[in-house]
C-alpha positions as a LaTeX table, in Angstrom:
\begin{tabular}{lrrr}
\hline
Residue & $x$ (\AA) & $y$ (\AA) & $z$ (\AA) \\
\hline
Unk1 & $-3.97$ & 12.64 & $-5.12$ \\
Unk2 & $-6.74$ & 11.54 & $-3.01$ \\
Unk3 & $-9.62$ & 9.47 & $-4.41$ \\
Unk4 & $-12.40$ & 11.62 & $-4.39$ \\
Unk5 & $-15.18$ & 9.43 & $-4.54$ \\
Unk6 & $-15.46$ & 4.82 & $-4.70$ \\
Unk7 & $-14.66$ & 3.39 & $-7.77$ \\
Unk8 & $-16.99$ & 0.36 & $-7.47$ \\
Unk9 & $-20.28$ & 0.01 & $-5.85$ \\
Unk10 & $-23.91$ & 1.07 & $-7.67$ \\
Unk11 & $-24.16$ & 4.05 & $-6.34$ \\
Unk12 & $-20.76$ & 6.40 & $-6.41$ \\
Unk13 & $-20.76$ & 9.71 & $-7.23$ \\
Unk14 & $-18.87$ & 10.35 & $-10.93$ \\
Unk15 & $-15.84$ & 12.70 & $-10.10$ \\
Unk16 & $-16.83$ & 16.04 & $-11.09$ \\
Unk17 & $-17.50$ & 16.95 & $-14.45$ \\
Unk18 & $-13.79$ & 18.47 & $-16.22$ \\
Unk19 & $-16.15$ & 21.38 & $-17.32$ \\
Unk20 & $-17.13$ & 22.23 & $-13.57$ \\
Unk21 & $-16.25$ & 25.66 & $-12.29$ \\
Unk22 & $-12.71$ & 25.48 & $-11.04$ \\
Unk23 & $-13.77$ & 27.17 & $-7.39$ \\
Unk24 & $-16.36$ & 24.06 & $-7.54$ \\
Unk25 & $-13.64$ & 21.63 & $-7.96$ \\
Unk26 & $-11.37$ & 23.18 & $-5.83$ \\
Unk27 & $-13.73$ & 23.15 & $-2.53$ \\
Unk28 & $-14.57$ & 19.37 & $-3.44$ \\
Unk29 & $-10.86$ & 19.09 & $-3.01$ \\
Unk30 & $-10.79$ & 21.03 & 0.48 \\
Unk31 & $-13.94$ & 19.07 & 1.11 \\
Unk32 & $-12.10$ & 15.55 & 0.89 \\
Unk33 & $-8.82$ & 16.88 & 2.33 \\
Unk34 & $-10.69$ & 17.81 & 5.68 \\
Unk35 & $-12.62$ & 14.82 & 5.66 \\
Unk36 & $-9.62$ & 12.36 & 5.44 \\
Unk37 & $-7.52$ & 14.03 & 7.52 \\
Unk38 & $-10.09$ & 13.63 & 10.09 \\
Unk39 & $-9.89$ & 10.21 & 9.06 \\
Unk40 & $-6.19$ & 9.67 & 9.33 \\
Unk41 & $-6.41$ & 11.18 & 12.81 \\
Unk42 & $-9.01$ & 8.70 & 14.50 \\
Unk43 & $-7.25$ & 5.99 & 12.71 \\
Unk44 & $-4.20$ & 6.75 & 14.42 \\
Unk45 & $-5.99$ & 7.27 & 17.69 \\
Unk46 & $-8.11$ & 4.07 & 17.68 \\
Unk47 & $-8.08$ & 2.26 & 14.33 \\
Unk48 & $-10.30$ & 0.96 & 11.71 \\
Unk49 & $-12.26$ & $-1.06$ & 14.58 \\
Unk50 & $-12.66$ & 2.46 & 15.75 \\
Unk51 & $-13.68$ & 4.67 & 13.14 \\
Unk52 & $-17.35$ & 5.85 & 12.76 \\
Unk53 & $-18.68$ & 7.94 & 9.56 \\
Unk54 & $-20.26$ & 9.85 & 12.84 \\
Unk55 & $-17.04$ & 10.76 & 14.31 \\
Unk56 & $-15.16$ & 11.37 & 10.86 \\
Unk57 & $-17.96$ & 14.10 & 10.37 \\
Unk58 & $-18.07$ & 15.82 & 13.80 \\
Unk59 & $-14.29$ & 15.89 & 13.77 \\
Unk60 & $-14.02$ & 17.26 & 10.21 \\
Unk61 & $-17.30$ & 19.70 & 10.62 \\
Unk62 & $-19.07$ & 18.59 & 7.73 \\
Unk63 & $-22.98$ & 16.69 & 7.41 \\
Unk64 & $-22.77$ & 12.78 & 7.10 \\
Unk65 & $-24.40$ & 13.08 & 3.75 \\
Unk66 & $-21.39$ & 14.93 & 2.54 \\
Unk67 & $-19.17$ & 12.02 & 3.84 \\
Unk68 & $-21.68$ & 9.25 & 2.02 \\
Unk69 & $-21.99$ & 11.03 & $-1.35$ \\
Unk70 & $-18.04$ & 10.10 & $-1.57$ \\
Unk71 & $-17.62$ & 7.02 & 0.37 \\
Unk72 & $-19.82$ & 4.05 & 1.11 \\
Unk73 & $-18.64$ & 3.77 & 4.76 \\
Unk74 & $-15.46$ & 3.20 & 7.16 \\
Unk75 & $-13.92$ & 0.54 & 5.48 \\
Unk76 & $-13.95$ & 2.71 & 1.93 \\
Unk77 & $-12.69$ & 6.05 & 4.36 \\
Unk78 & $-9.83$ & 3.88 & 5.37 \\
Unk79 & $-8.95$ & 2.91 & 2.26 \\
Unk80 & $-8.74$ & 5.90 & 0.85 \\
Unk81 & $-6.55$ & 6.69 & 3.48 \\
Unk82 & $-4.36$ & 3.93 & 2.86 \\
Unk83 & $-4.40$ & 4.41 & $-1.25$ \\
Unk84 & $-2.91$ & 7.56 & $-0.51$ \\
Unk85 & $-0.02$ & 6.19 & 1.67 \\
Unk86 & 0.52 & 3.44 & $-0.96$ \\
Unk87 & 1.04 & 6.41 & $-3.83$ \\
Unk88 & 3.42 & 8.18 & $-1.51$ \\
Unk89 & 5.68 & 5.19 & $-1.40$ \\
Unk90 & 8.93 & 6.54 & $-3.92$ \\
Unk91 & 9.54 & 4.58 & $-6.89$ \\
Unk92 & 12.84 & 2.04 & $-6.41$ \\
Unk93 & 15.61 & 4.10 & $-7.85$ \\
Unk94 & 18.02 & 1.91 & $-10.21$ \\
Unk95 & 21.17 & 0.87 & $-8.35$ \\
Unk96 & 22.72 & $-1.12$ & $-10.98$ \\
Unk97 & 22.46 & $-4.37$ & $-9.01$ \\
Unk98 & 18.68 & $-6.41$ & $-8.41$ \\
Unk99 & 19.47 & $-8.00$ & $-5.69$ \\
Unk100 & 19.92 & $-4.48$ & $-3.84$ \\
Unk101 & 17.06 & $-2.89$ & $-5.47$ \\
Unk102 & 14.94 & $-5.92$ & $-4.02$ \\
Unk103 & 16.19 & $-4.97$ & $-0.05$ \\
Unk104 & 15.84 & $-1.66$ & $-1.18$ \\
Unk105 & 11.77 & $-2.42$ & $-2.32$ \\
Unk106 & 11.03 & $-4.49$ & 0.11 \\
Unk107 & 12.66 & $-2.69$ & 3.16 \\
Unk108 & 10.57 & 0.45 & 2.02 \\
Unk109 & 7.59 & $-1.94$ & 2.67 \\
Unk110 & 8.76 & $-2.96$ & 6.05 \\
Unk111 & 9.25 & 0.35 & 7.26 \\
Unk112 & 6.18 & 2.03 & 6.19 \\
Unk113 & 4.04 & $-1.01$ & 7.46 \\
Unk114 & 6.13 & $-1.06$ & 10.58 \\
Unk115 & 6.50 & 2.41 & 11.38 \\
Unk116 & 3.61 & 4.21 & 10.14 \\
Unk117 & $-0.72$ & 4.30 & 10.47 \\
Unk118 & $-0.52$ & 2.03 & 7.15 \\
Unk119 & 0.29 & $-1.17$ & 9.02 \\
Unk120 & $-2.64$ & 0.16 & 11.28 \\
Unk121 & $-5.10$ & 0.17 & 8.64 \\
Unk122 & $-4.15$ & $-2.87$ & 6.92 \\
Unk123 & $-4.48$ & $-4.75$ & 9.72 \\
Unk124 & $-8.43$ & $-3.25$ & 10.33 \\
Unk125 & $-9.29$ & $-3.85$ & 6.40 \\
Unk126 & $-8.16$ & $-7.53$ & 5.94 \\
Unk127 & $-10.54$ & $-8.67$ & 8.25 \\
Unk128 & $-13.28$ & $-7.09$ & 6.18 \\
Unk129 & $-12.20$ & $-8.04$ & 2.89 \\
Unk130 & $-13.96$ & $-11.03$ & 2.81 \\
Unk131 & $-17.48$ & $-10.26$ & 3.74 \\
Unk132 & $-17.14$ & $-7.02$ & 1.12 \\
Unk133 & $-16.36$ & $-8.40$ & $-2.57$ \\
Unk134 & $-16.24$ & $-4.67$ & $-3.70$ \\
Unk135 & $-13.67$ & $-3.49$ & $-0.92$ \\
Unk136 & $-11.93$ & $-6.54$ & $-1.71$ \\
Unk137 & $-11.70$ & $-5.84$ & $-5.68$ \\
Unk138 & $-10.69$ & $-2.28$ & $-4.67$ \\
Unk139 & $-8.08$ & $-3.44$ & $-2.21$ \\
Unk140 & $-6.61$ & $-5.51$ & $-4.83$ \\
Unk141 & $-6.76$ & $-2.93$ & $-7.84$ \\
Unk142 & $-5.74$ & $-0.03$ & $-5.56$ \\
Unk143 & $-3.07$ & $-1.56$ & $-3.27$ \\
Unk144 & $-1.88$ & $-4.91$ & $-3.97$ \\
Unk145 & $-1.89$ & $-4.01$ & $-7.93$ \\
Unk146 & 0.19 & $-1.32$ & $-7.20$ \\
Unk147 & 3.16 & $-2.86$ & $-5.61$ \\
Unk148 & 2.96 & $-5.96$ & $-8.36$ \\
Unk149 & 3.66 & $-3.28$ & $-10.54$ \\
Unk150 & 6.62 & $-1.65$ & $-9.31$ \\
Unk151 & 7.97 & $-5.24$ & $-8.96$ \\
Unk152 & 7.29 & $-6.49$ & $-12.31$ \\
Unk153 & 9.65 & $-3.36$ & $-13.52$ \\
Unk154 & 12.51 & $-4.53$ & $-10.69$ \\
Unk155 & 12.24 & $-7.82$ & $-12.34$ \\
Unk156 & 12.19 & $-6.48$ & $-16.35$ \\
Unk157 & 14.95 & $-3.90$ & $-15.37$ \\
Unk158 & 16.97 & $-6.92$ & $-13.72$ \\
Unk159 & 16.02 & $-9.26$ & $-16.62$ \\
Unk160 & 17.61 & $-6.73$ & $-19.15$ \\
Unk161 & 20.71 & $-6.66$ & $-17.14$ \\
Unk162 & 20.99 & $-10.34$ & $-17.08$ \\
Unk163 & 20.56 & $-10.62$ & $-12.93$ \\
Unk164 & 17.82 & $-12.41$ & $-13.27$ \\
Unk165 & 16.61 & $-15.30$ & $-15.28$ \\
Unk166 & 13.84 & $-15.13$ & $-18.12$ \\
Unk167 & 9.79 & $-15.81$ & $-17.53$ \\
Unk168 & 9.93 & $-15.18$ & $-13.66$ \\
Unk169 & 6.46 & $-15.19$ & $-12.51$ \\
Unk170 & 5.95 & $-12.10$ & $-10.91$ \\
Unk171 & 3.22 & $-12.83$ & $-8.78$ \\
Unk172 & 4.65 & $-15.60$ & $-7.26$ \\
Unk173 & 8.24 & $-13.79$ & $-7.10$ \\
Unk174 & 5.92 & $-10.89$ & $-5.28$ \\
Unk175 & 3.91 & $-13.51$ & $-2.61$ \\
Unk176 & 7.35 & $-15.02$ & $-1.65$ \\
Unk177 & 9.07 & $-11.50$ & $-1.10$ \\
Unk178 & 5.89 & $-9.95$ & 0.77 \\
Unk179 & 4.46 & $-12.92$ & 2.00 \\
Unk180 & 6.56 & $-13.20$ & 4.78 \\
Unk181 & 6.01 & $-9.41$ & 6.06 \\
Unk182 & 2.63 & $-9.74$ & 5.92 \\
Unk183 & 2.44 & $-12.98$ & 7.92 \\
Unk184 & 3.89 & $-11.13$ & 10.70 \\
Unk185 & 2.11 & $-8.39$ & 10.18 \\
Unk186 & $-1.27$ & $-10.12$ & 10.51 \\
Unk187 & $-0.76$ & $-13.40$ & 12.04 \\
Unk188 & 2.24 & $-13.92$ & 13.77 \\
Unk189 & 3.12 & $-10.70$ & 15.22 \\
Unk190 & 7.32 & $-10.92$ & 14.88 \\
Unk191 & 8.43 & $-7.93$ & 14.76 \\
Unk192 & 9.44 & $-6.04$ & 11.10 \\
Unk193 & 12.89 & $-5.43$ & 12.33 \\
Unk194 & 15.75 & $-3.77$ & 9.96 \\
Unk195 & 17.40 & $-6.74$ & 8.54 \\
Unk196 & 14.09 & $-8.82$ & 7.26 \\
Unk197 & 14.16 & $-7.41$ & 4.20 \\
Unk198 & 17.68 & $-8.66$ & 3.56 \\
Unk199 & 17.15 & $-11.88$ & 5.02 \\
Unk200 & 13.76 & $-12.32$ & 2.93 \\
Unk201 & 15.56 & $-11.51$ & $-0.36$ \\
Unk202 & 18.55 & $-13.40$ & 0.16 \\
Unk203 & 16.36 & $-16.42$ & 0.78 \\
Unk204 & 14.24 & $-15.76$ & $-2.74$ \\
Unk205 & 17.20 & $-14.70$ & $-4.55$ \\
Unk206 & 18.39 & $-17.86$ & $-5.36$ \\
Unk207 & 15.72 & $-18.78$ & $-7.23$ \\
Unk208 & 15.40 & $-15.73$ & $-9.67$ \\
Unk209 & 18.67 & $-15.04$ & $-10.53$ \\
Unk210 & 20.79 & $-16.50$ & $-13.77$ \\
Unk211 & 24.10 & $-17.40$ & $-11.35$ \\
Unk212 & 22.76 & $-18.45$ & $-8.63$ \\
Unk213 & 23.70 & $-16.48$ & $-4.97$ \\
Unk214 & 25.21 & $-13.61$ & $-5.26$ \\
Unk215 & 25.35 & $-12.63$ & $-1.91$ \\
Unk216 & 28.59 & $-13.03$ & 1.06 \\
Unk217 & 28.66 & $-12.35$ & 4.40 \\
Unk218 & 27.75 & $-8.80$ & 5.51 \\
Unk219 & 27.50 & $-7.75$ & 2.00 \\
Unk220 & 24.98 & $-5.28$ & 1.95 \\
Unk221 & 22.39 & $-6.03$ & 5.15 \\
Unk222 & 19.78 & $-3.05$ & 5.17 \\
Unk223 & 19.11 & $-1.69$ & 8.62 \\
Unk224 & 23.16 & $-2.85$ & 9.84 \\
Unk225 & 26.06 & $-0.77$ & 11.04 \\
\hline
\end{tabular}
């Protein structure tokens, strides 16, 4: 589901009272549909740099005032956007081995960010993060929080099986998988080709697991064949 309105900032609108007329609540959500679709297409065609609350509105036919009682600006429209690709991402299903649920995780990261607008518009946000503490707060809470999650249960579910070894720190475990992807993402530009997710696993690996390496060569390389 889309976020309807900003969760931080003075001024957001509360999401519509439960007790509203459903045919209320249901053209708010045809409302914010429009609105980010418009947003997902001038993203693709020119990026966050790009985007404009004025062209969001003439391309989605609606007043800027509608656009504004929902979002503070572009940086919030493209976050929504990018929220919403974040949910879509499908849980890591369990393949009875950790090491290949972490390719598995982490090559669903490399693809999307790779392949799709999300790389796009997390390359537009960063730069604003730091000059907006709010967008910040609600990148980390709405994005980054998200995928800590998921890994915290690859690292509990491989903990149980006794892959990996007790008191991991997650967060660090999640910089040193993602870290790299993002560094080429933003910084270095090297490209998010098929086998970095193996290679970026089997480098971390080591360091989680009870028995050390578990890993020979050609066993398992995501993106080969």
């Amino acid at each position: 589901m889309y976020p309807t309105s900003p969760t931080y900032g003075d001024d957001a609108e509360p999401d519509p009272d439960p007790l509203e007329p459903s045919p209320a609540r249901s053209r708010r959500a045809r409302t914010d549909e429009v609105i980010l679709q418009a947003t997902r297409e001038l993203l693709a065609q020119g990026g966050v740099g790009a985007l404009t609350v004025e062209g969001v509105a003439a391309r989605a036919g609606v007043a800027k005032t509608t656009i504004y009682r929902r979002w503070r600006g572009r940086e919030e429209l493209a976050l929504a956007v990018l929220v919403d690709m974040v949910e879509r991402v499908v849980v890591t299903p369990d393949l009875g081995d950790t090491r290949k649920e972490l390719v598995s995780f982490v090559d669903a990261a490399v693809k999307i960010i790779g392949s799709t607008l999300m790389g796009r518009v997390m390359q537009g946000l960063v730069s604003e993060l730091p000059g907006d503490p709010a967008l910040a707060r609600a990148f980390r809470e709405r994005v980054v929080a998200k995928r800590h999650a998921e890994l915290r249960r690859l690292v509990e579910r491989g903990t149980s099986r006794g892959d990996l070894r007790p008191g991991i720190d997650v967060e660090l475990a999640n910089e040193l998988l993602f870290g790299p992807v993002y560094y080429r993402l933003l910084l270095s530009g090297a490209p998010l080709d098929a086998g970095l997710a193996t290679r970026v696993v089997d480098a971390v690996y080591p360091a989680l697991a009870t028995r050390g390496p578990r890993v020979t060569a050609g066993d398992d390389r995501v993106g080969r064949g």
